[in-house]
C-alpha positions in Angstrom: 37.3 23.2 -9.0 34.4 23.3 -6.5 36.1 25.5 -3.9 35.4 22.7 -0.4 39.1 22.9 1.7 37.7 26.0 4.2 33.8 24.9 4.4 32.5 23.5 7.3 32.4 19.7 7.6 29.1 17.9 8.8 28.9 15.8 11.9 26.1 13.8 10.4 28.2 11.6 8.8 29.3 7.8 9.6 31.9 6.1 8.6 31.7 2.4 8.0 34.5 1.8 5.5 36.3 -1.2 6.1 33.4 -3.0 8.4 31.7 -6.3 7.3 28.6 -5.7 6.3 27.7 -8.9 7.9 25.1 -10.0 4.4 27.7 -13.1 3.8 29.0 -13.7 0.3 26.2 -12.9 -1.9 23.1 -11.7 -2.7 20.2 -13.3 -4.3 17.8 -11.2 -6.7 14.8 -13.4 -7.2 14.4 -14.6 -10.9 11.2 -15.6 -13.2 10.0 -19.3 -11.7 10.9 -18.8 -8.7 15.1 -18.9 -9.5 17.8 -17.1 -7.6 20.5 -15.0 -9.1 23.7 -14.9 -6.7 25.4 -12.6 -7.0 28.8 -12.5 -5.4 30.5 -9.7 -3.9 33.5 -8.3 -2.9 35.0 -8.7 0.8 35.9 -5.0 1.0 36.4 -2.4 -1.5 34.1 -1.2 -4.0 31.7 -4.7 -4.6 31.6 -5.4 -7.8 31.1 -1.6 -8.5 29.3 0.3 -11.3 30.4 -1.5 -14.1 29.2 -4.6 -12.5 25.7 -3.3 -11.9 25.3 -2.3 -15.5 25.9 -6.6 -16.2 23.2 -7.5 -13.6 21.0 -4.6 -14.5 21.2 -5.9 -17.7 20.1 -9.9 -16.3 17.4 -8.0 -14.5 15.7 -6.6 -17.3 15.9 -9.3 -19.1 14.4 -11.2 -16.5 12.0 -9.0 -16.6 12.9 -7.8 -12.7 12.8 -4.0 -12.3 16.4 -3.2 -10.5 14.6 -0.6 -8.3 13.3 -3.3 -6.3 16.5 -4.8 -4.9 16.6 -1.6 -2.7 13.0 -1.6 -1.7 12.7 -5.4 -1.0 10.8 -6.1 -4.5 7.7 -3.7 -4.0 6.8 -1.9 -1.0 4.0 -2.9 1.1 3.8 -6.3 1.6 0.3 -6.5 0.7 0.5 -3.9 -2.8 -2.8 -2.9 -4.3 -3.8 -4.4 -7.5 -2.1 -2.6 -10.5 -4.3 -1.1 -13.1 -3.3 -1.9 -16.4 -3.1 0.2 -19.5 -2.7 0.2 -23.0 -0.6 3.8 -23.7 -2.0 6.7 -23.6 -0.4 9.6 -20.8 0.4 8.8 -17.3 -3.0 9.3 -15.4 -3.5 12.1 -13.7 -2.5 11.9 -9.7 -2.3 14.2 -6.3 1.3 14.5 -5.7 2.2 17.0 -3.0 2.8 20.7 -4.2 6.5 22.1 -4.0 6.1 24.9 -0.9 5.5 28.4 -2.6 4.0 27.2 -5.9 0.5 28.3 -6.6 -1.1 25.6 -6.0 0.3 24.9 -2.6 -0.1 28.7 -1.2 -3.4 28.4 -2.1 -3.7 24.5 -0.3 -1.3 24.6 2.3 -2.7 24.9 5.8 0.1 26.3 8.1 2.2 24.3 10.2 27.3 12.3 15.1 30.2 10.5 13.9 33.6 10.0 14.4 36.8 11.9 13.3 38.4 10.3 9.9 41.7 9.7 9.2 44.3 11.8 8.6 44.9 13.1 5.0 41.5 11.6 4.0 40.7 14.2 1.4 38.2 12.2 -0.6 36.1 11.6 2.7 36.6 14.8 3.6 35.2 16.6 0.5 32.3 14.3 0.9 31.6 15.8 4.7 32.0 19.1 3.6 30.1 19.1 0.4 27.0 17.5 2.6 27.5 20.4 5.2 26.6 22.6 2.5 23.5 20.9 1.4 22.6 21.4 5.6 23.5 24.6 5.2 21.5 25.6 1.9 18.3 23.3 2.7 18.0 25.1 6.0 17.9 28.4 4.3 15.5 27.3 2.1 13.1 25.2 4.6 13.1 28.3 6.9 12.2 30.6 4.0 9.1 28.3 3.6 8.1 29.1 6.7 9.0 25.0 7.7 12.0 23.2 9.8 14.8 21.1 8.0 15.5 17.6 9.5 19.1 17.0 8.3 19.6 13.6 6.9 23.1 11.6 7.7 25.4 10.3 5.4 26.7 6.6 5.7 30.3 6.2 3.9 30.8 2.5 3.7 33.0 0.1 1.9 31.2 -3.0 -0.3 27.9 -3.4 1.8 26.5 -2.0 4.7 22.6 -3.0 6.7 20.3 -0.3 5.8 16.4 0.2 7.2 15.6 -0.4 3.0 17.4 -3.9 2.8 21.1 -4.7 1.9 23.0 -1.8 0.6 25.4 -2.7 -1.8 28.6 -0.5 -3.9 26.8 -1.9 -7.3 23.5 0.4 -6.5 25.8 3.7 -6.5 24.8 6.3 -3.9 21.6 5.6 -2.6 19.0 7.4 -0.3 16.8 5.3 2.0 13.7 6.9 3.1 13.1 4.7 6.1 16.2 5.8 8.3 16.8 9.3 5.9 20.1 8.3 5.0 22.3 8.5 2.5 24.9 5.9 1.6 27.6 6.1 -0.7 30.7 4.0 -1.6 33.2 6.6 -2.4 35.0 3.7 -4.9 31.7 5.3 -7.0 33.7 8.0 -8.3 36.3 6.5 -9.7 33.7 4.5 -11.6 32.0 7.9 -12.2 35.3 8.8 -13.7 36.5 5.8 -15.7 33.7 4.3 -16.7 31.6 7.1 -17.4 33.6 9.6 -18.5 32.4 12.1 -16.2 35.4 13.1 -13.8 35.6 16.3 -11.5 34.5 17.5 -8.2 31.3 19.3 -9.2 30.1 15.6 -10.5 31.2 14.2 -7.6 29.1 16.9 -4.9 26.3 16.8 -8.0 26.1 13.0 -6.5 26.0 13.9 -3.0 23.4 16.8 -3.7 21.0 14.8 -5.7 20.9 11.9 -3.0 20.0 15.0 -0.6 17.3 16.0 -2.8 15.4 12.3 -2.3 15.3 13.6 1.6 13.9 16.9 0.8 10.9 15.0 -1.5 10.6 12.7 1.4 9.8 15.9 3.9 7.5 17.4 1.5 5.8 14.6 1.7 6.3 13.8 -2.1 8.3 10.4 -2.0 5.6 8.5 0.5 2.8 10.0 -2.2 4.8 8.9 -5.0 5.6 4.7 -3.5 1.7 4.9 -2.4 0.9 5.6 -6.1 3.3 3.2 -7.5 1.7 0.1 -5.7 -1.4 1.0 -7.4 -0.4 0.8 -11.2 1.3 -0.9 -13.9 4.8 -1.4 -13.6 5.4 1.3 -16.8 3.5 4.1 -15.3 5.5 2.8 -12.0 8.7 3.5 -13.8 7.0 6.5 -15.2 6.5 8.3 -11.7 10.0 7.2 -10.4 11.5 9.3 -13.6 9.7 12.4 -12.8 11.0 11.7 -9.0 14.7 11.2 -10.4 14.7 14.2 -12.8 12.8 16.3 -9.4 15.7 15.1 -7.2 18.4 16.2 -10.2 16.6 19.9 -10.3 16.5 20.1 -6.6 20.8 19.2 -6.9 20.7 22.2 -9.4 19.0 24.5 -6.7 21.6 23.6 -4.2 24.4 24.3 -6.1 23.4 27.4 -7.2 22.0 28.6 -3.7 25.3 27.6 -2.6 27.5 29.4 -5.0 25.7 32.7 -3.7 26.3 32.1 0.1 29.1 30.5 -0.6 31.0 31.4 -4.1 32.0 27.2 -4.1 32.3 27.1 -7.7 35.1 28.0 -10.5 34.9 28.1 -14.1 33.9 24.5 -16.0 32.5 22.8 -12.4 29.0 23.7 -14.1 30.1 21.8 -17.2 31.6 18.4 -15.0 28.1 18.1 -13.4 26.4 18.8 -16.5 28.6 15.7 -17.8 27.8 13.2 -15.4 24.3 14.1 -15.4 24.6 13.2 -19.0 27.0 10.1 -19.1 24.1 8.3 -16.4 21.1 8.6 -18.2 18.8 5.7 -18.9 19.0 5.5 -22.8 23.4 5.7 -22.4 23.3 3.3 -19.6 20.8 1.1 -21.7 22.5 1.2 -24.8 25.8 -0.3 -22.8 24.1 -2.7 -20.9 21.5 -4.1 -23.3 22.7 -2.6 -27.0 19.1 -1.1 -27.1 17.1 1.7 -25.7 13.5 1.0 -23.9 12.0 3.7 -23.1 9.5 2.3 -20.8 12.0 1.3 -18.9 13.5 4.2 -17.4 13.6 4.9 -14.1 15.9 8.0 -14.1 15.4 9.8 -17.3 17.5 9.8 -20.3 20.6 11.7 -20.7 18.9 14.9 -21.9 16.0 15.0 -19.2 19.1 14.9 -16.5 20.3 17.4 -18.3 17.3 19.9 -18.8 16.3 19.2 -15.3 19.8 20.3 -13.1 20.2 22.6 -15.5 16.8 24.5 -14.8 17.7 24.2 -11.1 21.3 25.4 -11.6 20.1 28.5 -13.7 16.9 29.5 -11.4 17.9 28.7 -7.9 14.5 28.6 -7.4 12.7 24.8 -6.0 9.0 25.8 -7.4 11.1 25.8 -11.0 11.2 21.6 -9.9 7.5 20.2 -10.0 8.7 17.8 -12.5 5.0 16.3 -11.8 2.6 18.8 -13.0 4.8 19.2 -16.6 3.8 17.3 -20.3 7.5 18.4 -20.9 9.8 16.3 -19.5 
């Protein structure tokens, strides 16, 4: 058990549980021929939660709508550059920012609050304190690099919430939004995590929090802007291509936290390892494919499969070290 009741709790932290998210009583995803899918959700609680978003993920693909673009408002800049096509072959070749103290960079580089919860609230409060450590760790890190950490803020809501990306909704799962650096979880999540999934324990649960953190730390490297620049510029596979090496980047950096944190800190006990180890399994594209669709497409991913989760929080977890995490400069996924 991930040792949280003493740790400090953040103050970066909102809670909206139990407001209206003020988006009505659906949601429309746009459809082939210009068709609308609404989808209906919840008026408090959890939405239509995880095992819901599997069904519509499902629709989506069939559709032939990639579910990524619900959060981002269907592509990114309004006016994308053309794709460029392919017919196999590897992902080409592009200029993604280097992780601070790799090789490459040293040699590139050119130097450079929320309201008290309620009572008794353990759930919320293992969320605050878990995301304190991840302030705590990435500011260790950041000033070892020679560089600043910007903390991001977490938005605990119930349903839906307005985010700067679009509608945020409990059927995504935790998110991160790049445009106001936070991220949003429905804590109903875990007990999806947990009964759908398979994959219960606290170490999954902060494994969730952590990895959501590591999409801010890409975004001040510099790495995620790079990464949606590239992605309006080719096909939609070597789209879904980049966003897996950004997923399995973000799982490593989770794997760096936890095992910076388990110096400073000594936050984790005997099989919490193994839980996050789990649920980076039990949420990989090929298991969460094979559910939804009875079939695995590979070129389809947009996280990883179950064993690239695996590999990659594992590497973090085991080295500690972030320049073990340029997911984008590897053949071996």
């Amino acid at each position: 058990m991930v040792k949280w009741k003493d740790g400090r709790e953040s103050e970066n932290v909102e809670d909206r549980r139990g407001e209206s998210g003020g988006m009505g009583g659906g949601f429309p995803f746009p459809g082939g021929g210009g068709r609308t899918i609404q989808i209906p959700m919840g008026r408090r609680g959890g939405g239509i939660g995880i095992f819901g978003l599997l069904i519509i993920a499902g629709i989506m693909l069939l559709l032939g709508i990639n579910p990524l673009d619900v959060l981002t408002g269907g592509g990114g800049n309004q006016f994308p550059l053309p794709r460029v096509d392919r017919d196999g072959g590897p992902l080409p070749k592009f200029e993604i920012p280097d992780l601070p103290g790799s090789a490459r960079e040293a040699t590139q580089r050119t130097p450079t609050p929320s309201g008290s919860l309620p009572a008794g609230d353990d759930e919320a409060r293992f969320v605050k304190v878990i995301f304190g450590y991840t302030e705590d760790v990435w500011t260790d890190i950041f000033k070892q690099i020679g560089r600043s950490y910007r903390t991001p803020t977490l938005v605990m809501f119930s349903g839906q919430t307005p985010t700067a990306c679009g509608p945020g909704m409990s059927m995504m799962g935790p998110f991160y939004c790049p445009l106001d650096e936070k991220v949003y979880i429905d804590l109903d999540f875990y007990r999806e995590l947990q009964q759908r999934f398979g994959a219960p324990g606290d170490f999954a649960q902060a494994y969730v929090v952590a990895h959501e953190v590591g999409h801010h730390v890409q975004k001040l490297f510099g790495i995620a802007d790079r990464v949606q620049e590239i992605k309006q510029q080719v096909s939609e596979r070597d789209a879904n291509a980049l966003q897996v090496r950004m997923e399995l980047q973000a799982d490593c950096f989770a794997g760096v936290w936890a095992n910076q944190a388990n110096q400073e800190k000594g936050i984790l006990e005997s099989g919490d390892v193994e839980e996050g180890l789990n649920a980076a399994k039990a949420i990989g594209d090929d298991r969460i494919q094979r559910q939804t669709q009875g079939r695995v497409v590979p070129d389809a991913f947009t996280h990883g499969s179950s064993e690239q989760r695996v590999r990659w929080l594992r590497r973090g977890l085991e080295s500690g070290d972030i320049r073990q995490c340029d997911t984008f400069r590897t053949d071996d996924l």
